[in-house]
C-alpha positions in Angstrom: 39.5 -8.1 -16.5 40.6 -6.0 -13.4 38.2 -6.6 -10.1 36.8 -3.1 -8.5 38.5 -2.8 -5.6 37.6 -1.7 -2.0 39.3 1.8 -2.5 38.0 1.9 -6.0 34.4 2.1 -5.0 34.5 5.5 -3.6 36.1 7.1 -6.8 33.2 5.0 -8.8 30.8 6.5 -7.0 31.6 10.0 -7.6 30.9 9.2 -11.3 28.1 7.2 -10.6 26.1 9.3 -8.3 26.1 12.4 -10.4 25.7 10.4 -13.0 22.5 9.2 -11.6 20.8 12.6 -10.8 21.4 14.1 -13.7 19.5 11.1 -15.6 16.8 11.4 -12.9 16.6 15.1 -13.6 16.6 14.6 -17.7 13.8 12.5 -17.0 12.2 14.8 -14.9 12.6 17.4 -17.9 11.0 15.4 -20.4 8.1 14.7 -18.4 7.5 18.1 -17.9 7.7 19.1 -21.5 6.1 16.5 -23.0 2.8 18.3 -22.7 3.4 21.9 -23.2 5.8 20.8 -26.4 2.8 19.4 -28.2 0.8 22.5 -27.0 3.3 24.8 -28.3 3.3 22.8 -31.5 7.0 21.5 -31.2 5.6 17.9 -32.2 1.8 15.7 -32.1 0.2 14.6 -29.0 1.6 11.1 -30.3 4.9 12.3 -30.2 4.1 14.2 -26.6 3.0 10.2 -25.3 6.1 9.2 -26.8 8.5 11.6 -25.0 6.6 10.4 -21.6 8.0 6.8 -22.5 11.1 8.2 -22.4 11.1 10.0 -19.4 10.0 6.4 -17.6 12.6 4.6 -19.1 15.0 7.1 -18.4 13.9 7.3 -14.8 13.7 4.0 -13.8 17.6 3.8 -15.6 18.5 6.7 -13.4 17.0 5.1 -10.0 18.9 2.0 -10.7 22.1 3.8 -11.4 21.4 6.2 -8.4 20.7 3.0 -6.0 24.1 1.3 -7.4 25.9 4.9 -6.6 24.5 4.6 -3.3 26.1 1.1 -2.9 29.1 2.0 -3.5 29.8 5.0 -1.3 27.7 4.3 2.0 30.3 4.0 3.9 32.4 6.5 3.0 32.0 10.2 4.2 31.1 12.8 3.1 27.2 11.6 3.9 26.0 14.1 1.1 26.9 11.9 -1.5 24.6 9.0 -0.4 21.9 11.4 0.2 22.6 12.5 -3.4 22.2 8.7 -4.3 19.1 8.2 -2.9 17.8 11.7 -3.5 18.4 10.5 -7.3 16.6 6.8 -6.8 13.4 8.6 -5.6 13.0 11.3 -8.0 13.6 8.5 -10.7 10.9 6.2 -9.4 8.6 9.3 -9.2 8.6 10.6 -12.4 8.7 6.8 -14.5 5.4 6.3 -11.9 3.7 9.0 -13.8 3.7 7.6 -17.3 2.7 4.0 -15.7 0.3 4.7 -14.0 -1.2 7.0 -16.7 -1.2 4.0 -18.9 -2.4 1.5 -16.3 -5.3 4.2 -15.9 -5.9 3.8 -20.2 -5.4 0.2 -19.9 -8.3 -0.4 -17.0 -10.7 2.3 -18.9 -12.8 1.2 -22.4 -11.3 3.4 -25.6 -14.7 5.8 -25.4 -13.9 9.5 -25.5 -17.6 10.9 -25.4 -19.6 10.8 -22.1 -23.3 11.9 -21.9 -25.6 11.7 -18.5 -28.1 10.6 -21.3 -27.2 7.7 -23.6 -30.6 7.2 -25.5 -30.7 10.8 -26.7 -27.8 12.5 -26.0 -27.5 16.8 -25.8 -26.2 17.9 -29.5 -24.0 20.1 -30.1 -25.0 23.4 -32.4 -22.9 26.6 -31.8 -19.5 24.3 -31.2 -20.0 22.4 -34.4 -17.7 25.0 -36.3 -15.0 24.3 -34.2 -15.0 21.0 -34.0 -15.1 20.6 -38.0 -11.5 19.9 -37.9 -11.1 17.5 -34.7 -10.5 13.8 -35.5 -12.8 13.2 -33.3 -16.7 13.9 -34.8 -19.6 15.2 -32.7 -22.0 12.4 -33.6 -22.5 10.1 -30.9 -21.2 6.4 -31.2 -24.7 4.9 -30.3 -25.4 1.6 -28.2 -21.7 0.6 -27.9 -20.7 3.6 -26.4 -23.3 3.8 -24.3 -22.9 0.4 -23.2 -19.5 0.5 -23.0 -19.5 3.9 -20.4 -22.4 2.5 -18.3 -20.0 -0.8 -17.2 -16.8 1.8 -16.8 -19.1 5.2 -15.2 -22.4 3.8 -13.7 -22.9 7.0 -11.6 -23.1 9.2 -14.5 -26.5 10.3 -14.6 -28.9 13.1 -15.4 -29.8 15.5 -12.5 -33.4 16.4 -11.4 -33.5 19.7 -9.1 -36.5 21.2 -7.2 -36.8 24.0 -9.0 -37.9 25.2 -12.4 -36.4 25.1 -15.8 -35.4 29.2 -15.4 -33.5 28.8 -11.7 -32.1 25.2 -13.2 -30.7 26.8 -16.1 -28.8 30.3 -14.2 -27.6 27.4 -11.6 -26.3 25.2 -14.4 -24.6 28.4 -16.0 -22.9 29.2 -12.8 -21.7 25.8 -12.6 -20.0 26.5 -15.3 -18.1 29.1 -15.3 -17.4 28.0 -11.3 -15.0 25.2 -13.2 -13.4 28.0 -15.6 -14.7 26.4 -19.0 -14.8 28.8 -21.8 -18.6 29.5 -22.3 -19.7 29.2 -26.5 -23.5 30.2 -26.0 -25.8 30.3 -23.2 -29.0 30.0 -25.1 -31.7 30.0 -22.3 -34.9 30.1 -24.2 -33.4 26.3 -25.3 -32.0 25.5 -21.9 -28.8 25.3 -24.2 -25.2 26.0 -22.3 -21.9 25.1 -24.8 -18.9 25.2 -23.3 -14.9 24.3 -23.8 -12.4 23.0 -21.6 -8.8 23.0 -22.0 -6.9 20.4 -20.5 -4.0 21.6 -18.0 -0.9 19.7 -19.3 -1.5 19.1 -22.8 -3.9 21.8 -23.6 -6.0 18.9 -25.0 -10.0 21.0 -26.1 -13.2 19.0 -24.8 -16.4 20.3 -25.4 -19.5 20.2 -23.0 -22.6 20.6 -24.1 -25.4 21.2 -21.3 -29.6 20.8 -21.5 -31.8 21.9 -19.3 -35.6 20.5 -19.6 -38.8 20.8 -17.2 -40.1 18.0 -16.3 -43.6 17.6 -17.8 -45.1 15.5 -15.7 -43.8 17.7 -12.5 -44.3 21.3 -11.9 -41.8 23.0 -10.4 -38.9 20.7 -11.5 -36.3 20.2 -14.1 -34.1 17.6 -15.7 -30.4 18.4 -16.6 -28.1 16.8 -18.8 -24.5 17.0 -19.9 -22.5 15.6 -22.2 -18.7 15.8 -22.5 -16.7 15.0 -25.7 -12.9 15.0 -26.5 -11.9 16.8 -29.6 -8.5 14.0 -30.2 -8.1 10.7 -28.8 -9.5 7.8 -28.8 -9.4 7.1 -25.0 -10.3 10.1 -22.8 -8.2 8.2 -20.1 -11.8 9.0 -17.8 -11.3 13.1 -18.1 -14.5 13.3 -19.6 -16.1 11.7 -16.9 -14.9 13.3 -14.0 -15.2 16.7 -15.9 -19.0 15.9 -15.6 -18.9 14.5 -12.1 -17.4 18.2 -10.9 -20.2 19.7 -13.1 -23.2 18.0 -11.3 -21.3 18.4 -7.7 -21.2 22.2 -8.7 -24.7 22.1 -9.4 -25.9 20.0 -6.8 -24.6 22.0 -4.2 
């Protein structure tokens, strides 16, 4: 088997280095379609998770290809080549890191895709029912576990008591609302009823909010709001759901 030589390592490394971008840049490709192909309909969100594996396998393949370019023509001009290399190392680490940590986020988070500032009786959903006839996921609530299992993961999510009556209470939680750009499904006031869809940026995945607003009997002048978010598909909401309802009582609170 013939040894690489000293003045071999140069010519490697022009077919290494390029060879090393353009898998970083693949990769990049495939991260950034995975979502919008499953949007478009091009394949299942199962098959979009899949094609994020790949881009993280290909990237990390692509940084160590990139850093082995790099080896072998740092010390030989010109110097664009080795910035090239490395250029190709980071942008492969980058995009594998999304995938990871997206699944280290799943991994530390309970499989629970339904999160309600009230767990004993959550809002229900009425005018959104229609559309979520069809989701795999159902709009009936999954009871003690769930709520158990959210309170460990999300202990701040909680219902929000305002100064102010049911009426102002309900106009603030509607402007809330439409403040974070969710599609509004009815605003029935005389119920203290807001419905409400969100569509997720990268995959386009639907969640539903549904949002009550109650005076408080036992003080005048005040009100009680709830909010509860559900995903339409998955079994782990990866902690959307949550923050989706953290923005919603910052918005309101403020």
């Amino acid at each position: 088997m013939t040894e690489i030589g000293e003045d071999d390592r140069p010519k490697l490394g022009e077919i290494i280095v390029p060879m090393g971008v353009c898998a970083a840049l693949i990769a990049l490709l495939l991260l950034i379609v995975a979502g919008p192909g499953y949007r478009l309909g091009f394949w299942s969100f199962m098959s979009g998770f899949t094609v994020l594996g790949w881009s993280a396998w290909l990237g990390l393949g692509a940084a160590g290809v990139s850093l082995w370019g790099a080896y072998t023509v740092r010390a030989t001009p010109p110097r664009s080549r080795l910035g090239m290399a490395l250029g190709g190392a980071v942008l492969g680490i980058a995009v594998a890191a999304v995938p990871w940590n997206w699944d280290r986020t799943v991994a530390s988070l309970p499989y629970i895709h339904d999160i309600s500032t009230d767990t004993v009786d959550p809002p229900l959903f009425v005018s959104l029912l229609a559309a979520r006839a069809e989701a795999p996921n159902t709009s009936d609530y999954g009871g003690a576990e769930v709520a158990a299992l959210q309170k460990r993961a999300y202990p701040d999510i909680a219902p929000v008591v305002l100064e102010v009556t049911a009426d102002e209470a309900f106009r603030r939680a509607e402007a809330a609302v439409r403040g974070l750009g969710w599609e509004v499904a009815a605003l029935i006031a005389a119920e203290g009823r807001i419905e409400a869809t969100d569509t997720t940026t990268w995959f386009g995945f639907k969640d539903d909010i549904v949002v009550r607003v109650r005076p408080l009997e036992d003080a005048p002048g005040r009100s009680r709001v709830d909010a509860r978010s559900v995903s339409r598909i998955g079994r782990s909401d990866v902690g959307a759901n949550a923050n989706r309802l953290r923005a919603f009582t910052a918005l309101l609170t403020n």
